[in-house]
PDBQT receptor file of N, H, CA, C and O in Angstrom, charges set to zero:
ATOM      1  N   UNK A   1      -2.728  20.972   7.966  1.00  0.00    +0.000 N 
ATOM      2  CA  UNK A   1      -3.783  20.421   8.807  1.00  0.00    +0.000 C 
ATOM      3  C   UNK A   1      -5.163  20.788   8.247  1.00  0.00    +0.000 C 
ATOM      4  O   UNK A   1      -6.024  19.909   8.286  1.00  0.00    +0.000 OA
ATOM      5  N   UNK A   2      -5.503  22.110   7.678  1.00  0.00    +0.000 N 
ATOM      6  H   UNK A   2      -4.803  22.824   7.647  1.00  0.00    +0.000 HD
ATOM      7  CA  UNK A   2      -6.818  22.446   7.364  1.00  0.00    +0.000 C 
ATOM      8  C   UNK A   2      -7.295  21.755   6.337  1.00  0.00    +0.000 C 
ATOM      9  O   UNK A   2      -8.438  21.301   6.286  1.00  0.00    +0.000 OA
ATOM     10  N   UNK A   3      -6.113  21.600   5.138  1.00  0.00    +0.000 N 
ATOM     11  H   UNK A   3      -5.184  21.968   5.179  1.00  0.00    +0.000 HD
ATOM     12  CA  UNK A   3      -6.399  20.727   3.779  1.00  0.00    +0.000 C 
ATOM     13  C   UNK A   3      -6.512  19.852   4.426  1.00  0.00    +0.000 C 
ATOM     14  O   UNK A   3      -7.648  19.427   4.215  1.00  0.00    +0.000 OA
ATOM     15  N   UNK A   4      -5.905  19.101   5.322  1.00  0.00    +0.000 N 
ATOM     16  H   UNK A   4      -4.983  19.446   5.492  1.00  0.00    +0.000 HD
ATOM     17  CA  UNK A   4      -6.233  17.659   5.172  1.00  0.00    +0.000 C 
ATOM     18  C   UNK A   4      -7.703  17.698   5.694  1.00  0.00    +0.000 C 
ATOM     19  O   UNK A   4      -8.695  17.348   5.055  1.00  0.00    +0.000 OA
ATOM     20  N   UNK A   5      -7.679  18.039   6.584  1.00  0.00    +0.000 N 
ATOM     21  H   UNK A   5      -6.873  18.323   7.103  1.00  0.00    +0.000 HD
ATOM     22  CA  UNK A   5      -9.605  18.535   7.151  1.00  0.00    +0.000 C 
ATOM     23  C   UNK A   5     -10.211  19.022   5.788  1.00  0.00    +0.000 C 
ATOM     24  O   UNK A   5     -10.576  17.974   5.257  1.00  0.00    +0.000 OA
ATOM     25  N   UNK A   6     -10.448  19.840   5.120  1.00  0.00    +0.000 N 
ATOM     26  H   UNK A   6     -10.151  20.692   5.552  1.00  0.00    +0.000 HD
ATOM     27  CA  UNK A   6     -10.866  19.922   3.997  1.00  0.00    +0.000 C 
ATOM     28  C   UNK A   6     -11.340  18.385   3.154  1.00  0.00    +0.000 C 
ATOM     29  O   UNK A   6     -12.465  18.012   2.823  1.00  0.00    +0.000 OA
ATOM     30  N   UNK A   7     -10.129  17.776   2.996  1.00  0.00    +0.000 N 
ATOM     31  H   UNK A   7      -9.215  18.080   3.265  1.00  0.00    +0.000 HD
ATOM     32  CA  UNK A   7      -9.851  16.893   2.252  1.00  0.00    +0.000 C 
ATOM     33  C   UNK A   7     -10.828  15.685   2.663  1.00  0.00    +0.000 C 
ATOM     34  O   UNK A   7     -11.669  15.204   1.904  1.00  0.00    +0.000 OA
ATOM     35  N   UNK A   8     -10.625  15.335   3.775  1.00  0.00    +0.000 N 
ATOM     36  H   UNK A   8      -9.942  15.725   4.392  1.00  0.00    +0.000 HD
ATOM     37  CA  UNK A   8     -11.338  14.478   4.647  1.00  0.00    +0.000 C 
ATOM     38  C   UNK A   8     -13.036  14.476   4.310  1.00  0.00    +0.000 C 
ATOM     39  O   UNK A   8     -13.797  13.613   3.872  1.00  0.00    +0.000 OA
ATOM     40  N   UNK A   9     -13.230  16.029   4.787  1.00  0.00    +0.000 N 
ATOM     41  H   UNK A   9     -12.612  16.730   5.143  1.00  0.00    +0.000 HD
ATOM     42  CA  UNK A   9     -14.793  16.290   3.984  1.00  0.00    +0.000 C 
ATOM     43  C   UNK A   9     -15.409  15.743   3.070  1.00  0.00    +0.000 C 
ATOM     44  O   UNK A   9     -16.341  14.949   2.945  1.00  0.00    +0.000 OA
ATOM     45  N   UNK A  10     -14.261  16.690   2.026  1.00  0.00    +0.000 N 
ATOM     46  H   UNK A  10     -13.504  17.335   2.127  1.00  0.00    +0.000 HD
ATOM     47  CA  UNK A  10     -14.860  16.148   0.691  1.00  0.00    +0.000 C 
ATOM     48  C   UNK A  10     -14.970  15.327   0.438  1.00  0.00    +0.000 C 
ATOM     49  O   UNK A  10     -15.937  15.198  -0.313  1.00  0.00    +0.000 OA
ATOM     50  N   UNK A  11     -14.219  14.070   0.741  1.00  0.00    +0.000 N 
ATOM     51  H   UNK A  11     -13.434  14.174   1.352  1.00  0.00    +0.000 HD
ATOM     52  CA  UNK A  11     -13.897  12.688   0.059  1.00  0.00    +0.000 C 
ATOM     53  C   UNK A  11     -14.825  11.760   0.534  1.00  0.00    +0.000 C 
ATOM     54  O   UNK A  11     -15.032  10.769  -0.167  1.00  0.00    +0.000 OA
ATOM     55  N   UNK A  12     -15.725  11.953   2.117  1.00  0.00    +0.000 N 
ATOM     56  H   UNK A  12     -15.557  12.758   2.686  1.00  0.00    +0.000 HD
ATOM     57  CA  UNK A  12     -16.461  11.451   2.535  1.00  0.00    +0.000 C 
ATOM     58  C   UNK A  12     -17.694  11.541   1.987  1.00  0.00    +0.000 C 
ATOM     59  O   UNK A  12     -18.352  10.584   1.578  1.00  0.00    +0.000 OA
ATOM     60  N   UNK A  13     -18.074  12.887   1.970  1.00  0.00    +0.000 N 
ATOM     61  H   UNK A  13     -17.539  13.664   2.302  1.00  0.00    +0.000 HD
ATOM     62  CA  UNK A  13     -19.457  13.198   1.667  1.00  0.00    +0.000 C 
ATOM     63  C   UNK A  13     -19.438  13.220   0.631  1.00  0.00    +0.000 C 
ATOM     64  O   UNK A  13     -20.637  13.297   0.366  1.00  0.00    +0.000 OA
ATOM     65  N   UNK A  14     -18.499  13.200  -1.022  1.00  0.00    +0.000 N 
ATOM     66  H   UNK A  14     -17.525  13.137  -0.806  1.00  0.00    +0.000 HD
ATOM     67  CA  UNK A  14     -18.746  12.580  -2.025  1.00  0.00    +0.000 C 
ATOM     68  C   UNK A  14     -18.423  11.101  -2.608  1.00  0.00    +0.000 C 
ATOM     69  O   UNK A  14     -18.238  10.774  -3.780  1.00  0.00    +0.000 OA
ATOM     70  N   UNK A  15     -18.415  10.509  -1.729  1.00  0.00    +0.000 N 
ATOM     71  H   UNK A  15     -18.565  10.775  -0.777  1.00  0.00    +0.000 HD
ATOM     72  CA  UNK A  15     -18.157   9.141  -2.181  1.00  0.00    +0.000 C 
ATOM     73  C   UNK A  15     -19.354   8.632  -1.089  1.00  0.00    +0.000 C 
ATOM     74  O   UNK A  15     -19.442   7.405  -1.059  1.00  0.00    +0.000 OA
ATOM     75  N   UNK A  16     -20.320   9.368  -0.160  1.00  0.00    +0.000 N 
ATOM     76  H   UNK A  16     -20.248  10.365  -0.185  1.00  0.00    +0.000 HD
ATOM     77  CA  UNK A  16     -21.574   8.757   0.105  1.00  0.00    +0.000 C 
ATOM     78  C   UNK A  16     -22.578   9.509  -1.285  1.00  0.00    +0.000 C 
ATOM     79  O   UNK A  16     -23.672   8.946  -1.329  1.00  0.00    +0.000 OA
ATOM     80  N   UNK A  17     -22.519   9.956  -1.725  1.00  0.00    +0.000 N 
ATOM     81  H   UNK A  17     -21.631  10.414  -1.689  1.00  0.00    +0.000 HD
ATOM     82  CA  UNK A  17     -23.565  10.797  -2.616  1.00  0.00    +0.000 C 
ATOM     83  C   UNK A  17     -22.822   9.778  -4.156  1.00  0.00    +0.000 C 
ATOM     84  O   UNK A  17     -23.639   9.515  -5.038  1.00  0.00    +0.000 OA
ATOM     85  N   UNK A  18     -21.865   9.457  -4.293  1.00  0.00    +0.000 N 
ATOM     86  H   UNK A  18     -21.200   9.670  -3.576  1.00  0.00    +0.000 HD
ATOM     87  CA  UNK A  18     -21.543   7.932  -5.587  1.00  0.00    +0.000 C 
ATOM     88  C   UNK A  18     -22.199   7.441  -5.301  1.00  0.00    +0.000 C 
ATOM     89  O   UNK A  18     -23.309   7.460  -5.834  1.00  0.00    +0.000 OA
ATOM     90  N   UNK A  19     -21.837   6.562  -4.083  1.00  0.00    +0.000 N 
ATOM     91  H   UNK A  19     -20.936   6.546  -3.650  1.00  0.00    +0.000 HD
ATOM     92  CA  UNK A  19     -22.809   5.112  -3.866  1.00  0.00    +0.000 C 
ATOM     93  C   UNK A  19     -23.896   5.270  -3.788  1.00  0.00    +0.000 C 
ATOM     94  O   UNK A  19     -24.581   4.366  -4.267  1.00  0.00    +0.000 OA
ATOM     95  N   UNK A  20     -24.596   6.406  -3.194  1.00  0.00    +0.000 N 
ATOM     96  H   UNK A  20     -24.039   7.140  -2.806  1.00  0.00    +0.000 HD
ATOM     97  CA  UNK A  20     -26.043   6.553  -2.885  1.00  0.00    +0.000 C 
ATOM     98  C   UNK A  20     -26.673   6.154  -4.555  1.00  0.00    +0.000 C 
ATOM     99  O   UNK A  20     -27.376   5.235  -4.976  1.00  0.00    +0.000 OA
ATOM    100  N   UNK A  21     -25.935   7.504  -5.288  1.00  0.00    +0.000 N 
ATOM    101  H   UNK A  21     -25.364   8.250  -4.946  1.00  0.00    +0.000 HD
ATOM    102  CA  UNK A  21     -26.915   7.464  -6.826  1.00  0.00    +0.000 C 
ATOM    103  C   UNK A  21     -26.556   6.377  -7.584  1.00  0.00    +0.000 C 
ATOM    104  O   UNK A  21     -27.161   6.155  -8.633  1.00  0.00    +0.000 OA
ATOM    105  N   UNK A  22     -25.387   5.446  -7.097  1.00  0.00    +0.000 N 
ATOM    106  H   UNK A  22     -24.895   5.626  -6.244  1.00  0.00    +0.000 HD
ATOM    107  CA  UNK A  22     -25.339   4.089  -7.705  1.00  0.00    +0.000 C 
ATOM    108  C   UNK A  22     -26.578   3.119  -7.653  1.00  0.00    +0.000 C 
ATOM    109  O   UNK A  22     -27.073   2.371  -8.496  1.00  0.00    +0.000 OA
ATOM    110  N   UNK A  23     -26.911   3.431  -6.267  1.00  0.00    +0.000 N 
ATOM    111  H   UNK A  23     -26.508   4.039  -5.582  1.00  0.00    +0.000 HD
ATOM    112  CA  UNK A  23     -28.095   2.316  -5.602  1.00  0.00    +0.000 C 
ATOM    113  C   UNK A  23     -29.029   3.107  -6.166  1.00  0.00    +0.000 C 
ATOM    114  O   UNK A  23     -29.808   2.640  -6.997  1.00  0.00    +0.000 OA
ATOM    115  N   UNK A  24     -29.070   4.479  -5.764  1.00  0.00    +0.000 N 
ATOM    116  H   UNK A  24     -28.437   4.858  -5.090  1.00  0.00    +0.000 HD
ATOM    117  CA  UNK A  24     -30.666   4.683  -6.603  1.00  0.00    +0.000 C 
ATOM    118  C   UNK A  24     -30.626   4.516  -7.817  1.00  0.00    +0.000 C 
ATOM    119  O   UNK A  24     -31.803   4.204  -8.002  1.00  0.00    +0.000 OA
ATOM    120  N   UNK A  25     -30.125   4.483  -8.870  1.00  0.00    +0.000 N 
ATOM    121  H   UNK A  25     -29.170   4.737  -8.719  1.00  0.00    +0.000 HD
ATOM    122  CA  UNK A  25     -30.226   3.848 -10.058  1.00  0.00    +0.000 C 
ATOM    123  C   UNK A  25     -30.624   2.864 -10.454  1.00  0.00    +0.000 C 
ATOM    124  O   UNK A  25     -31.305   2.780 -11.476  1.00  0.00    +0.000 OA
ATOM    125  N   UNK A  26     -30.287   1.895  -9.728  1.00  0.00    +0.000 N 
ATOM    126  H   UNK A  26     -29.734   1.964  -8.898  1.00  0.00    +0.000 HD
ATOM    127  CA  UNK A  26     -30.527   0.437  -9.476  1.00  0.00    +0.000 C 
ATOM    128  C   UNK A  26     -31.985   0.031  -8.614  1.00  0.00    +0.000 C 
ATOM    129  O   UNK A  26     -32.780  -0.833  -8.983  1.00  0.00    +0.000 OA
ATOM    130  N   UNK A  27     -32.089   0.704  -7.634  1.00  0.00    +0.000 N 
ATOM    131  H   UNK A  27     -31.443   1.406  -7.334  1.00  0.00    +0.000 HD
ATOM    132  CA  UNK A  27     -33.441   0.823  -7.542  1.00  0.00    +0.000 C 
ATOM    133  C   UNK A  27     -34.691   2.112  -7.573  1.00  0.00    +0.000 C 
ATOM    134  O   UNK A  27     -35.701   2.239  -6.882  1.00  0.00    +0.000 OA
ATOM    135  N   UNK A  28     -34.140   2.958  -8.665  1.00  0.00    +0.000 N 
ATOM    136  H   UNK A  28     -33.319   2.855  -9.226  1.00  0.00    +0.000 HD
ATOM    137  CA  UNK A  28     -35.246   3.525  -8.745  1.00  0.00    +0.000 C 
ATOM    138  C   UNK A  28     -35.910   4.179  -7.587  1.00  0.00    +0.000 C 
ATOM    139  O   UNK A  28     -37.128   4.100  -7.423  1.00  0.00    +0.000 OA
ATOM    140  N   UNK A  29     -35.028   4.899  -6.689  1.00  0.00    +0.000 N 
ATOM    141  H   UNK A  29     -34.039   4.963  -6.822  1.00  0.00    +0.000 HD
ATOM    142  CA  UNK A  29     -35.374   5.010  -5.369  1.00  0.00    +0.000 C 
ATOM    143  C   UNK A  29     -34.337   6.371  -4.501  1.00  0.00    +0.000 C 
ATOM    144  O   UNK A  29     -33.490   6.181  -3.627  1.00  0.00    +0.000 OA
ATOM    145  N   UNK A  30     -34.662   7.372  -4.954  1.00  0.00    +0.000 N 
ATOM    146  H   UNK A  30     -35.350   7.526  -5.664  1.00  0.00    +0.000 HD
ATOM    147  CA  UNK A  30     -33.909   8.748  -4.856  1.00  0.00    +0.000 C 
ATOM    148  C   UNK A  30     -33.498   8.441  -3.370  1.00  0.00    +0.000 C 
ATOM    149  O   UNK A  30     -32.292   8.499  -3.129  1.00  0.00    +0.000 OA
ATOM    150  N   UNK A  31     -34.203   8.177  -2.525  1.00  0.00    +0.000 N 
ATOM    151  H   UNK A  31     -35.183   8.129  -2.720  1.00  0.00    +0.000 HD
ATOM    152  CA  UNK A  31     -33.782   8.070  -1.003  1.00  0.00    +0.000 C 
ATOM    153  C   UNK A  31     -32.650   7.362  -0.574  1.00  0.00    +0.000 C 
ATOM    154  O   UNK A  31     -32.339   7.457   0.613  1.00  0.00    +0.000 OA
ATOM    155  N   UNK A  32     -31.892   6.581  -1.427  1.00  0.00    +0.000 N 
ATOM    156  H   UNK A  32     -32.145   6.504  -2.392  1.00  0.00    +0.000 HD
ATOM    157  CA  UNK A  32     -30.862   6.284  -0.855  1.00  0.00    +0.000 C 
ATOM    158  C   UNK A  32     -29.874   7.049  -1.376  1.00  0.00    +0.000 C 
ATOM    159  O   UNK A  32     -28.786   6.548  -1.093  1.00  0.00    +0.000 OA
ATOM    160  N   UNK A  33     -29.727   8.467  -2.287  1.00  0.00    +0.000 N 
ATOM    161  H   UNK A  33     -30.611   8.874  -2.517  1.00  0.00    +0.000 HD
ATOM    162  CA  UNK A  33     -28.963   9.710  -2.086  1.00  0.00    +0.000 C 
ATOM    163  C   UNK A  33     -28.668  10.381  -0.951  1.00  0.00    +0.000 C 
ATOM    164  O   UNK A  33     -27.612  10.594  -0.355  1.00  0.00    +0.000 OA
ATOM    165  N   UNK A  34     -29.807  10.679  -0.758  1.00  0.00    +0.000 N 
ATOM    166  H   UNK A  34     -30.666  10.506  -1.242  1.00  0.00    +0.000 HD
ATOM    167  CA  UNK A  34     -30.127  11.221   1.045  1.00  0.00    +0.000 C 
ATOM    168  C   UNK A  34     -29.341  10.565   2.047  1.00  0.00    +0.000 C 
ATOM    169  O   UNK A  34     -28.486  11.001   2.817  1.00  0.00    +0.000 OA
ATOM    170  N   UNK A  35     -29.939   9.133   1.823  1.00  0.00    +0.000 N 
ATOM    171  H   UNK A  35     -30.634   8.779   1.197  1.00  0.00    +0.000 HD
ATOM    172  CA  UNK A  35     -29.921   8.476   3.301  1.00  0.00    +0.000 C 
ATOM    173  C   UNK A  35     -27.779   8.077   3.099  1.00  0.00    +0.000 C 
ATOM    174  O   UNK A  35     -27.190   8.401   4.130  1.00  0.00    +0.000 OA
ATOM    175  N   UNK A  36     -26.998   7.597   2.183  1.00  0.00    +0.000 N 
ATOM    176  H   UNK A  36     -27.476   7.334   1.345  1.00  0.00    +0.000 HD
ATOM    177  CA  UNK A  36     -25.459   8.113   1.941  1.00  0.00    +0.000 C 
ATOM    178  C   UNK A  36     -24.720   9.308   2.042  1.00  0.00    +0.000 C 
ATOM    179  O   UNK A  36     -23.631   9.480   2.590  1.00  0.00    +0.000 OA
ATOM    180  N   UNK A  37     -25.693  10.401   1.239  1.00  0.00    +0.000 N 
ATOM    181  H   UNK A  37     -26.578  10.261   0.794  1.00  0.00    +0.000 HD
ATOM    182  CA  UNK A  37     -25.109  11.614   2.363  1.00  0.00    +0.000 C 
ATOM    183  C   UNK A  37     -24.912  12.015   3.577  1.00  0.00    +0.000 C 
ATOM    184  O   UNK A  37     -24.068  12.835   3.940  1.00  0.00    +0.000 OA
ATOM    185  N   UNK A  38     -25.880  11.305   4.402  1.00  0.00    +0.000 N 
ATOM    186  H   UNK A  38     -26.566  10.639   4.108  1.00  0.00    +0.000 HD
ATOM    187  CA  UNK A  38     -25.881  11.518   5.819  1.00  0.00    +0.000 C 
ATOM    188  C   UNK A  38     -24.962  10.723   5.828  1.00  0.00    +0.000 C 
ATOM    189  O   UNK A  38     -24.020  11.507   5.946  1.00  0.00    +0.000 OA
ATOM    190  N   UNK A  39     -24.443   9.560   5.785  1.00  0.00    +0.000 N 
ATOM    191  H   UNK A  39     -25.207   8.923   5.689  1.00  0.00    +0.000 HD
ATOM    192  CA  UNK A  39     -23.730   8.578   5.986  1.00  0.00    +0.000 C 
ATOM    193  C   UNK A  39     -22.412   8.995   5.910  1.00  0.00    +0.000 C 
ATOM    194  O   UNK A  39     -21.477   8.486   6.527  1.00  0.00    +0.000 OA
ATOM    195  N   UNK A  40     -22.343  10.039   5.055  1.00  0.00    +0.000 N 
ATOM    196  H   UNK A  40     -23.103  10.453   4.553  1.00  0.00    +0.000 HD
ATOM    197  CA  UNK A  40     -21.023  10.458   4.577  1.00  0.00    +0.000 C 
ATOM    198  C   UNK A  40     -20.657  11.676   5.306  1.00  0.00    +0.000 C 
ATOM    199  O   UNK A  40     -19.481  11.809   5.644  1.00  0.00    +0.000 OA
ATOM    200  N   UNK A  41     -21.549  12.614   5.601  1.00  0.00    +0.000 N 
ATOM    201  H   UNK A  41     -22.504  12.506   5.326  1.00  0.00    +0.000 HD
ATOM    202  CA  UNK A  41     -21.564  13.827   6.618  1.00  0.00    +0.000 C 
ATOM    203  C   UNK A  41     -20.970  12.670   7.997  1.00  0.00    +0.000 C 
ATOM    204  O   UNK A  41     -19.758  12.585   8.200  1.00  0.00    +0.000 OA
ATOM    205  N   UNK A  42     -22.027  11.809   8.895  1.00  0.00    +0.000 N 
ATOM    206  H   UNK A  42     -23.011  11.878   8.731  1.00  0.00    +0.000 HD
ATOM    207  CA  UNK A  42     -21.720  11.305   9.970  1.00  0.00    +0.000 C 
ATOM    208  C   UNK A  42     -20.106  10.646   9.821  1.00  0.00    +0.000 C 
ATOM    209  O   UNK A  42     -19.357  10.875  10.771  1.00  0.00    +0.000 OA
ATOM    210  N   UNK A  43     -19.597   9.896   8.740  1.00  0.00    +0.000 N 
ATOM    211  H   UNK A  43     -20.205   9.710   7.968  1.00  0.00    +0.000 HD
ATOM    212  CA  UNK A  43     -17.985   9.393   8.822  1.00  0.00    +0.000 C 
ATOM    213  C   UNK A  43     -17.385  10.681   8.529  1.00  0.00    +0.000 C 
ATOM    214  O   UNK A  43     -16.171  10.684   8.733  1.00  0.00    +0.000 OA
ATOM    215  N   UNK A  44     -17.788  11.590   8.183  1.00  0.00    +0.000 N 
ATOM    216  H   UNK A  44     -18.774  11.587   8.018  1.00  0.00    +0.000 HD
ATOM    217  CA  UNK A  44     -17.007  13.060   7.823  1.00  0.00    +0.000 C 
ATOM    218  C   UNK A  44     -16.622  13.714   9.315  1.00  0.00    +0.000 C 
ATOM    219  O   UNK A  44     -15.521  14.257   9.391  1.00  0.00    +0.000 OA
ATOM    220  N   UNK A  45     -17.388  13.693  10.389  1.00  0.00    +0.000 N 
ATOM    221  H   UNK A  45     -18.283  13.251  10.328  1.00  0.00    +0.000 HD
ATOM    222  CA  UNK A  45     -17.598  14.208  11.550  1.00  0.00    +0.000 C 
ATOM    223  C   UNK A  45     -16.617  12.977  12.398  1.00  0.00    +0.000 C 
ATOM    224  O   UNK A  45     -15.651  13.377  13.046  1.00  0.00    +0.000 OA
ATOM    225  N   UNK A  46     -16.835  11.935  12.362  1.00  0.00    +0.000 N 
ATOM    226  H   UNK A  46     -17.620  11.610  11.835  1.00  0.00    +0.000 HD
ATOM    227  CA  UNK A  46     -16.427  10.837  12.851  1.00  0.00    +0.000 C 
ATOM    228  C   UNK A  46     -14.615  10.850  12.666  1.00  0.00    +0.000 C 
ATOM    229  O   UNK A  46     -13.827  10.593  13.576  1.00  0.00    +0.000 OA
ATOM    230  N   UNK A  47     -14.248  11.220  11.241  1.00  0.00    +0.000 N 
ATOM    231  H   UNK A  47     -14.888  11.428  10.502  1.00  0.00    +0.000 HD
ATOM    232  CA  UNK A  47     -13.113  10.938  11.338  1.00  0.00    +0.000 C 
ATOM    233  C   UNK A  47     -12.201  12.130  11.690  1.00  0.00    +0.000 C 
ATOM    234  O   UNK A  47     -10.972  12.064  11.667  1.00  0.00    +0.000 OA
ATOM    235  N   UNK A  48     -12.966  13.310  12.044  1.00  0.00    +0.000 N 
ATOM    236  H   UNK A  48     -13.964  13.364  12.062  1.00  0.00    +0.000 HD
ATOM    237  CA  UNK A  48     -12.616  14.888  12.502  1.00  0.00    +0.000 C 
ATOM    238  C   UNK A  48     -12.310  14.655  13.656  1.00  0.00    +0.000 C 
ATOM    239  O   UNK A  48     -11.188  14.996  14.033  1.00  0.00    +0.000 OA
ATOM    240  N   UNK A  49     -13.118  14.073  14.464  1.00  0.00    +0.000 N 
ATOM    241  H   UNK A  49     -14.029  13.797  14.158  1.00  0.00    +0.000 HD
ATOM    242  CA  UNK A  49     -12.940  13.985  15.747  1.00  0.00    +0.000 C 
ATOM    243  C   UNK A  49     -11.222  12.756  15.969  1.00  0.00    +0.000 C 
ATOM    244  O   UNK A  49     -10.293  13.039  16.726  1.00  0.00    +0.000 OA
ATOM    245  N   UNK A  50     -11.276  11.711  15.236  1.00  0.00    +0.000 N 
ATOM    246  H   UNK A  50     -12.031  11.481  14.621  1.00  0.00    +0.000 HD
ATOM    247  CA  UNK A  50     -10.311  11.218  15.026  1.00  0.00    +0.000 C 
ATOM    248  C   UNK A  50      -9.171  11.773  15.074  1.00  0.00    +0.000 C 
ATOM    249  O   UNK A  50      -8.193  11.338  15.682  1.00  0.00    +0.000 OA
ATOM    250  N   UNK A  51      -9.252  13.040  14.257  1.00  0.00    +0.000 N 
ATOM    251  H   UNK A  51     -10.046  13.393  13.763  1.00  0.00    +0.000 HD
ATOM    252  CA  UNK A  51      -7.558  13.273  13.765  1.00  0.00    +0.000 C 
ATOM    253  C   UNK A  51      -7.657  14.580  14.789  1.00  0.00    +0.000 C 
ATOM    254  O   UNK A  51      -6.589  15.076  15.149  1.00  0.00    +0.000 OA
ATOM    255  N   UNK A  52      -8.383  14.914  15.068  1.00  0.00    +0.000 N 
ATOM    256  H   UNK A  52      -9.250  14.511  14.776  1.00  0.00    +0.000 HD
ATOM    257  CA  UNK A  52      -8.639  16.610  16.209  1.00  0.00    +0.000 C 
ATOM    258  C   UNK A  52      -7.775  15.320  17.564  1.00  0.00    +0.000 C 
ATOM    259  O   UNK A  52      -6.692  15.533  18.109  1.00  0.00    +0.000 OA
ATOM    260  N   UNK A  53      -8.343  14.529  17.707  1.00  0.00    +0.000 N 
ATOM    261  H   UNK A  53      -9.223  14.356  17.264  1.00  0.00    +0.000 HD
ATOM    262  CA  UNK A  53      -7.386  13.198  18.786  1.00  0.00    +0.000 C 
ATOM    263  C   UNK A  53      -6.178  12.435  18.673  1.00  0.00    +0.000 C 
ATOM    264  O   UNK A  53      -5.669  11.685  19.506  1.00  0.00    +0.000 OA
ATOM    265  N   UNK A  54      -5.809  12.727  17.555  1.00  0.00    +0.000 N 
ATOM    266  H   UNK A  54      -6.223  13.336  16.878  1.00  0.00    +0.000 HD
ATOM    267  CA  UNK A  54      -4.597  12.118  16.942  1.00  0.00    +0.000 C 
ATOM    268  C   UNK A  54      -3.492  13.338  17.492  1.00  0.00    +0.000 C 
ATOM    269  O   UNK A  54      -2.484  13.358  18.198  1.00  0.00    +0.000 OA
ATOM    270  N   UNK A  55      -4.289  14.296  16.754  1.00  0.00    +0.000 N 
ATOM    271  H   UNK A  55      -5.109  14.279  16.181  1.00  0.00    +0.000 HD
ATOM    272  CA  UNK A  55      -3.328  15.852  16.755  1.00  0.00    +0.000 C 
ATOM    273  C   UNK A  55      -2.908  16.250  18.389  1.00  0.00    +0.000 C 
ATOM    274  O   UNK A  55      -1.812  16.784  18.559  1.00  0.00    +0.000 OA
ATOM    275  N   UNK A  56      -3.774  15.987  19.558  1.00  0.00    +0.000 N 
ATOM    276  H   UNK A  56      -4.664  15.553  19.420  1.00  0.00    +0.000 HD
ATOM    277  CA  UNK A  56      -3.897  16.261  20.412  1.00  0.00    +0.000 C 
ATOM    278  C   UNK A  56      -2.715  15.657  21.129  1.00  0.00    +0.000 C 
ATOM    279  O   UNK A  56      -1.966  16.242  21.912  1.00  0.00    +0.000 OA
ATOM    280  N   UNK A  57      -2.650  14.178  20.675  1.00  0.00    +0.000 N 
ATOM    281  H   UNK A  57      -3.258  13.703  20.038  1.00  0.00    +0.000 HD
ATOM    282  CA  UNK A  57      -1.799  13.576  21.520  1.00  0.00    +0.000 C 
ATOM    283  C   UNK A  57      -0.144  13.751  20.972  1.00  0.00    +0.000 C 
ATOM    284  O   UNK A  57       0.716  13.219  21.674  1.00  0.00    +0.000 OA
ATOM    285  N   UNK A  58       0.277  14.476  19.758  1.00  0.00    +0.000 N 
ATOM    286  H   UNK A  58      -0.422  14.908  19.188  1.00  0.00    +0.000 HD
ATOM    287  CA  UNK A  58       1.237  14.769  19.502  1.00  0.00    +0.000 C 
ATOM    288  C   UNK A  58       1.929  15.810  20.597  1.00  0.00    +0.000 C 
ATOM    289  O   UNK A  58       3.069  16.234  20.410  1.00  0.00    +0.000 OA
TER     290      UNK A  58
């Protein structure tokens, strides 16, 4: 259960910080690093609560 929580983390909040520096590359525009990390923290939190509700109802 913890790895997969672990897992969940990581995979979120680095695959918003890819796309972010994909786009900023493309536009020359550091802020959309930022603004995908959050993106990736908030579905990181989002899908915790998910499986903390999944687990519950077992």
């Amino acid at each position: 259960m913890l790895r997969d929580i672990a897992f969940e983390f990581f995979i979120m909040i680095a695959l918003g910080i890819f796309i972010g520096y994909i786009i900023a590359e493309y536009t020359d525009n550091n802020l959309w690093i930022v603004v995908f990390l959050l993106f990736g923290i908030f579905c990181a939190f989002g899908r915790l609560f998910k499986m903390i509700k999944e687990y519950e109802k077992r």
